[in-house]
N, C-alpha and C positions, 0 to 999 in steps of 0.2 A: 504493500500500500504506500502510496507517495503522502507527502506532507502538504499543508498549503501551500507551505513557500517554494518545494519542490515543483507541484503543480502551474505555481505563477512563472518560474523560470524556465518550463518547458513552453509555456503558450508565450510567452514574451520571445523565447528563439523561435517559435512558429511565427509570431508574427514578423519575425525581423526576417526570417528566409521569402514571408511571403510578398511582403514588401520589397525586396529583393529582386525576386521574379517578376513582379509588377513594373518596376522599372524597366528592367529587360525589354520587357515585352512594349513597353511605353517607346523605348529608346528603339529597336527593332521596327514597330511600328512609322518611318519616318513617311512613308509614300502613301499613308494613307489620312487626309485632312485632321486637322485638331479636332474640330467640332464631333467630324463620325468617330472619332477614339472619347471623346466628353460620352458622346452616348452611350458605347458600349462599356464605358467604364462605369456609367451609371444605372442604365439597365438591367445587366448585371448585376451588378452590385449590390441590387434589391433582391436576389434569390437569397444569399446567405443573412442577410439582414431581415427579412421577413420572419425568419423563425425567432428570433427577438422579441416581435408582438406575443402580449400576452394572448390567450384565447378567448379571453372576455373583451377584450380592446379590440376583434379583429373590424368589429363590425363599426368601430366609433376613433380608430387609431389617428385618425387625422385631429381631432381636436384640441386645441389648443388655447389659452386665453395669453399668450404670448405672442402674437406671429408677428409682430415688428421685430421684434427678436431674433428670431426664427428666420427672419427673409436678411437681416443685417448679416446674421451667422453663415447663410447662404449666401449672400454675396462675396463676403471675403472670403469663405472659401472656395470660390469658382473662379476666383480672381490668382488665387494659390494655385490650383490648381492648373488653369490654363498659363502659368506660368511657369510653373517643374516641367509642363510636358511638353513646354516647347524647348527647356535648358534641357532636358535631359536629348533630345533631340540635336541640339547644336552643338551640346561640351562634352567634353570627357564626362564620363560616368562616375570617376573619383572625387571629380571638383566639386560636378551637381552634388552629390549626397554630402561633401565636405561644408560647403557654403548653407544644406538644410540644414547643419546644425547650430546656426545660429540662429534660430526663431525662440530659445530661452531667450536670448540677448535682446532682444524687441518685447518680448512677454514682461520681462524685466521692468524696461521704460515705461509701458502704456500701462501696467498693473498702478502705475504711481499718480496715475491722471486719471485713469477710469475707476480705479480699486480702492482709491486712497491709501495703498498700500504703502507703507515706511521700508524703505531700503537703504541698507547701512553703508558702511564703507567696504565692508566684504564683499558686496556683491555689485557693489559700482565699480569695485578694480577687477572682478569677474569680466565686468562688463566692455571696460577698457580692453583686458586684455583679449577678451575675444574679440571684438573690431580691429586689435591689431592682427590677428588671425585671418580675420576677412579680407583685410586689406595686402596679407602676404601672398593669399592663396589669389587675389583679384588683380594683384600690377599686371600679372600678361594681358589680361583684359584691359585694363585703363590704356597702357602703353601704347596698344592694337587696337583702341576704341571700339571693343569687340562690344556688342550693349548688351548681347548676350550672356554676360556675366551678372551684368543685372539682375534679372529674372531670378536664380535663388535669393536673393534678396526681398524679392518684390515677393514670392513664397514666402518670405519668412515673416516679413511685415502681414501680408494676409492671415496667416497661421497664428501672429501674435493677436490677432482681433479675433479670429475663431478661438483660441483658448480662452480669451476676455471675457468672451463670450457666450462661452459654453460654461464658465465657473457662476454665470448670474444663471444663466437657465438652468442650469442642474440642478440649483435648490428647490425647485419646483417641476421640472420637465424631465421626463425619462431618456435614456440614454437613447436606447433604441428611436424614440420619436424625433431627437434631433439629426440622428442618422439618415431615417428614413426621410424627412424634409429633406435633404441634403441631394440624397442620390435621385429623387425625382428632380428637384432642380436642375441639377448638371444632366438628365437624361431631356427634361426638356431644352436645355441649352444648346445642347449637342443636336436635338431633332432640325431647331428653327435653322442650323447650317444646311441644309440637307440642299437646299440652291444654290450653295454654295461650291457645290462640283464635287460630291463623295465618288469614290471609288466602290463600283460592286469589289466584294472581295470573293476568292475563289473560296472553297470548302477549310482548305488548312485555315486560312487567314480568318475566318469568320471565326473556326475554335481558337484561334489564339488572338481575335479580340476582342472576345468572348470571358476569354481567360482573366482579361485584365480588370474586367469589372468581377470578376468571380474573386481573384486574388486579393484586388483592394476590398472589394466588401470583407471576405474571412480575415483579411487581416486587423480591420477592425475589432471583428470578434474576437480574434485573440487575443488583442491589445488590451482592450476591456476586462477581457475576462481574466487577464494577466494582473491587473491592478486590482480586482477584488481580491484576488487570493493572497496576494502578499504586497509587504511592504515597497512605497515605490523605490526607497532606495536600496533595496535589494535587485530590481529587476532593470532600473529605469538603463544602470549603465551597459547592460546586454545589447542596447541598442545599436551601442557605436560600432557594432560586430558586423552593421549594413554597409560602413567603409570598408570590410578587409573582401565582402563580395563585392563589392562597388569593384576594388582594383582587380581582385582576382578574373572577374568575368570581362572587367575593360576591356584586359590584355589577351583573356583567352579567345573573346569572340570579334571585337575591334581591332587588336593592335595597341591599343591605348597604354601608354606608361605613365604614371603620375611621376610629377617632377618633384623633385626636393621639395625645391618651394609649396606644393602642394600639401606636403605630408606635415609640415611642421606647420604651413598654417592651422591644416585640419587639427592635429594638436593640440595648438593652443586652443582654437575653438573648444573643441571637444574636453580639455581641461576647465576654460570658463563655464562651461554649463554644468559641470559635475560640481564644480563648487555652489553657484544656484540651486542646486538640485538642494544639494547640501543643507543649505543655511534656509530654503524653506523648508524642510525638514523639522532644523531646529527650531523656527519659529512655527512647525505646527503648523501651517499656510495650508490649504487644501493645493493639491495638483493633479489638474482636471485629466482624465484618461482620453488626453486625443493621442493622433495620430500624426505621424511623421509628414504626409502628404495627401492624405486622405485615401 
C-alpha cells in the first residue's frame, strides 16, 4: 500500500511526463494553425475533465454566481496559452519550458496588488534573482530581436493572473468547474478560427491532436490530485524534472542543444521559485493547484 505523500509524488511525475508529451506534440504540431491545435487541445481536454463533475452537478454543472470571474480567468488563460504554443513552436524546447518557470516570479508581484499580500525581503531577492535568470536565458533573443522570446513571458504574466485568480475562486468555486469553463472557452476559440484556413488532418494527425487535448486535460488531473495528497512542498519541486525532458527530447527528436547560457539561466530561475515556494510555505499562504501551461 502506498502513503499519501507516496501517492502525491507519483501523480505529480504523471503529470510532469504528461505535460511533457503535451508539448511534444504542441511543438511537432507546427503545420497545423494555432486556432485548430486551441481546439483540439480543448475539446479534448473535456473527456478526462468531465469525470471531475460530481453526478449530482451533471445536470446543473455550469452554474455559477461568479462568471466575471470565470470569463477574466479565461481570458488570461487563453492568452497563456496561445502564447506557449506559439514559443514552443518557434524556440528551442529547453528555453520555452526554462523561461515557464518564471510565472512564480509575476505571481509574486501581482499577489501584492490584487492579494494585498506582504512580501519580504526573501522573496523580493527570489524575485531579482530570477529576472536575472530571465534575462541570461533571453540576451540571444534581445541581441536577434527574436520577439519570440517574448511569449514565455507573456505565458507567465497570463498564468500569474490565472493563479490570482483561481486562489479568489477556489474559496467558493470547485476545481473541476473552473477547469471545465476553461476548456470550453479555448474549444470555442479554436472553432471561430476555422476560416481561418485549418488543415484536414490525415488519421495519425487527428490521434495525435487528439492526444494533446487528452494529455493537457489528464495532466490537470494529476496535478490536482497530486496536491490533495501531499504537501506542496514535497511535490511542487518534481516539476523542474519537465527541463531534463525538455533537453532530452530537444536533442533527440530536433537537434536542439541548450546552450550554457540557457542552463544556468534556467537555474537561477528555477532556484528563485523554490525559495517562493519556500517562504509561502512558511507563511502558510494557500498555493493554488494550477498548472504549468494548462
Amino acid at each position: 500500500m502506498f502513503t499519501k505523500n507516496q501517492l502525491g509524488i507519483l501523480y505529480m511525475f504523471l503529470a510532469v511526463c504528461t505535460f511533457s508529451v503535451m508539448d511534444l506534440l504542441v511543438k511537432w504540431s507546427g503545420e497545423y494553425p494555432t486556432g485548430e491545435v486551441l481546439f483540439f487541445r480543448g475539446f479534448f481536454g473535456l473527456l478526462p475533465t468531465f469525470f471531475l463533475i460530481p453526478k449530482n452537478k451533471l445536470k446543473t454543472f455550469y452554474k455559477t454566481s461568479r462568471p466575471k470571474e470565470h470569463l477574466f480567468r479565461c481570458l488570461m488563460g487563453l492568452i497563456a496559452l496561445i502564447a506557449i504554443v506559439i514559443a514552443l513552436r518557434k524556440l528551442p524546447l529547453a528555453v520555452v519550458v526554462s523561461l515557464s518557470f518564471a510565472a512564480p516570479l509575476f505571481i509574486t508581484i501581482l499577489s501584492i496588488f490584487l492579494l494585498s499580500e506582504k512580501v519580504g525581503l526573501f522573496r523580493w531577492g527570489a524575485v531579482l534573482i530570477g529576472f536575472i535568470g530571465v534575462i541570461v536565458i533571453s540576451e540571444p533573443g534581445f541581441d536577434e530581436m527574436n520577439v519570440y522570446y517574448l511569449l514565455p513571458l507573456i505565458f507567465c504574466i497570463g498564468m500569474a493572473f490565472v493563479t490570482i485568480t483561481i486562489r479568489k475562486l477556489s474559496t467558493s468555486e470547485p476545481i473541476w468547474l473552473i477547469s471545465i469553463f476553461f476548456t470550453i472557452t479555448i474549444s470555442i476559440a479554436g472553432l471561430l478560427t476555422i476560416s481561418m484556413g485549418w488543415k484536414m488532418p490525415d488519421l495519425k494527425d487527428f490521434i495525435l491532436l487528439a492526444l494533446i487535448g487528452v494529455t493537457g486535460g489528464s495532466a490537470n488531473l494529476f496535478l490536482t490530485q497530486s496536491y490533495k495528497l501531499s504537501e506542496v512542498s514535497l511535490v511542487a519541486p518534481l516539476k523542474y524534472l519537465s527541463l531534463v525532458f525538455a533537453v532530452f527530447f530537444g536533442y533527440l527528436i530536433w537537434n536542439e542543444i541548450p546552450t550554457f547560457k540557457t542552463l544556468i539561466g534556467a537555474s537561477l530561475v528555477i532556484f528563485a521559485s523554490l525559495i517562493i515556494f519556500r517562504r509561502e510555505i512558511y507563511h502558510k499562504e494557500k498555493i493554488p493547484s494550477t498548472t504549468r501551461h494548462e
